[in-house]
N, C-alpha and C positions, 0 to 999 in steps of 0.2 A: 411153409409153402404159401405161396399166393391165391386168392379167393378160394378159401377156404369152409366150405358151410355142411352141416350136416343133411342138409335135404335138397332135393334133385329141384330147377327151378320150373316152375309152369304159371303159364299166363291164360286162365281156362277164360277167361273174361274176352279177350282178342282175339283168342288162339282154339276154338271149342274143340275140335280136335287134337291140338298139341300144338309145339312150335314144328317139330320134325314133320310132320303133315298140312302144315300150311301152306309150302309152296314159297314161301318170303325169304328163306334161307336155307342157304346152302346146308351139305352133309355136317361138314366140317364147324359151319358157324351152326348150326344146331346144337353139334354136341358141345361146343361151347357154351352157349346159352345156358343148356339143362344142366352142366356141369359147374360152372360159375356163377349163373346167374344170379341166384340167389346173395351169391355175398356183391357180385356186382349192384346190384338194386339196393342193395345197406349203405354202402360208402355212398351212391349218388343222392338219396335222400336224405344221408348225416345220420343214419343210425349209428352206423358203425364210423371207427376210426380208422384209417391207412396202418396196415401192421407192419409193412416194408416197402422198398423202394419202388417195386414194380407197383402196388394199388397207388402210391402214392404220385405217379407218373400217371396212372390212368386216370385219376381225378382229374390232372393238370392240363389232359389232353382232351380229355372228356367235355371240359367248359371251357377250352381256348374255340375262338376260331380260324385259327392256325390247322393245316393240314396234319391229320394223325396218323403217324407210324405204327404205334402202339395196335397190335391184333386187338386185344381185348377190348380196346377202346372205340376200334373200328366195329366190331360186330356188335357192342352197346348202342354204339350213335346210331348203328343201320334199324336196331329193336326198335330204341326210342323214337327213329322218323315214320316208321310203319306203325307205330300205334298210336301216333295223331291224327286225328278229325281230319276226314277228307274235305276240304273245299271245292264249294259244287258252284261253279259260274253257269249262268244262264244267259242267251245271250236276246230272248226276248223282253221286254216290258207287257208287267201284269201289272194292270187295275190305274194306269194313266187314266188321272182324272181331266187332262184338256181334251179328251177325243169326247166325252160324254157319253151321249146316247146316240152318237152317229151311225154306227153298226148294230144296231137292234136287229133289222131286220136283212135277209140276202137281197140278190140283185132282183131289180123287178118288185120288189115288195112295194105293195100301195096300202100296207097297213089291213086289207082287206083278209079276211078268213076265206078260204074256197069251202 
């Protein structure tokens, strides 16, 4: 049989309550995750080797970027894009050094203390 492992998967580091209580995945790709995961996370890092034709399909779908049919492969890619670093765009400019010290003070300011 295909991903095979003896222990249930959890990602307490991403996921502190679980993957089933996060909210990121579905019923069904949960208990995929917690059922697979663990031999899925093997073959993507190259611990482990491909035992048959279905992991060996999910690796090759896993790292195309070709659209994936492969379930297992889908609900990996979906883990793997939700537990990358969010990037954070701002859309102000902090610490421009050509304004100087123009804005020291507000409107009206004569430098003077009341």
């Amino acid at each position: 049989m295909s991903f095979e492992s003896e222990k249930p998967f959890n990602d307490f580091q991403h996921f502190a309550r679980g993957i089933r209580r996060s909210g990121e995945f579905s019923i069904r790709e949960s208990n995929i995750l917690e059922q697979c995961g663990t031999a899925m996370m093997e073959l993507h890092k190259g611990i482990r080797e491909a035992s048959d034709e279905t992991e060996a399909e999910f690796l090759k779908q896993l790292h195309s970027d070709e659209v994936i049919s492969d379930p297992y492969a889908k609900v990996f890619k979906k883990y793997l894009t939700v537990i990358q670093p969010r990037r954070l765009h701002r859309l102000c400019a902090v610490g421009d050094d050509e304004l100087g010290n123009e804005f020291t003070g507000g409107a009206g300011d004569d430098g003077s203390i009341d």
